[in-house]
N, C-alpha and C positions, 0 to 999 in steps of 0.2 A: 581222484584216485587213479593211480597207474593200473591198468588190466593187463600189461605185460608179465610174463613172469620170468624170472631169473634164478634159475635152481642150484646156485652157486654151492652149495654145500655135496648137491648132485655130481654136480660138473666134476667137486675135486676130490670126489670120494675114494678114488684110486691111485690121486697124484702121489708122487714119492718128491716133489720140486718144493720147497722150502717156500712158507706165503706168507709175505705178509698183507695185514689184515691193517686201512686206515680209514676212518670214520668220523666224522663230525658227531659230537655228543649236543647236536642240536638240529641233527638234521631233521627235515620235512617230505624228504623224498623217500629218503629208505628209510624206514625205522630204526632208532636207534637200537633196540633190544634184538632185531635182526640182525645187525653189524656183529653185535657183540655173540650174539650163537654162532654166527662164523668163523669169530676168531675162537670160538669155547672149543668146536667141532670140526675143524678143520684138522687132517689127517698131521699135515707139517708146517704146523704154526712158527714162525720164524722171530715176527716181532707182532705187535697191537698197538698199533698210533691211536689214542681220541682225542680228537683235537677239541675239546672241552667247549663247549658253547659256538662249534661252528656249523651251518648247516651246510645243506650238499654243493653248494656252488660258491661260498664267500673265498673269496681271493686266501685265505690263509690255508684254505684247502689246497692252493696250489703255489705254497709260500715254501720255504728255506726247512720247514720240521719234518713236512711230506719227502721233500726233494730227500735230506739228510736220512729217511728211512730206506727211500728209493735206492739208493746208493749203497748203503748196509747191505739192502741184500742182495743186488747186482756183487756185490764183492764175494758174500757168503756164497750165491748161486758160483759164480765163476772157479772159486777156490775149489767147491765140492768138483767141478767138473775136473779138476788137475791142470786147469791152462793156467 
């Protein structure tokens, strides 16, 4: 068990920046049901990837559907800013 904590929903309680939220629906690290309160409760939820039966580290966590999110909202982030 990790005794680290990560108070992510703390962290972005104020943020007004667009998030997206991506999660392995198999993970063993984070909880899945904790992924998913962050995307429930997160102030400015953008998109929600779960990559259905992946856990925290399998290579498709860092495959073409993450990258393809990643880039959605780099574009949405950029556009909101006017550049």
């Amino acid at each position: 068990m990790l005794r680290d904590r990560f108070p992510v929903l703390e962290d972005l309680s104020g943020s007004r920046v667009p998030t997206t939220v991506i999660y392995g629906g198999a993970d063993s690290v984070v909880p899945t049901a904790q992924s998913a309160r962050v995307a429930d409760e997160v102030p400015n939820l953008f998109e929600r990837l779960v990559v259905e039966g992946a856990d925290h580290n399998d290579p498709v966590m860092f495959g073409g559907r993450v990258a393809d999110a990643t880039a959605r909202l780099a574009r949405a982030v950029s556009g909101a800013s006017g550049r």
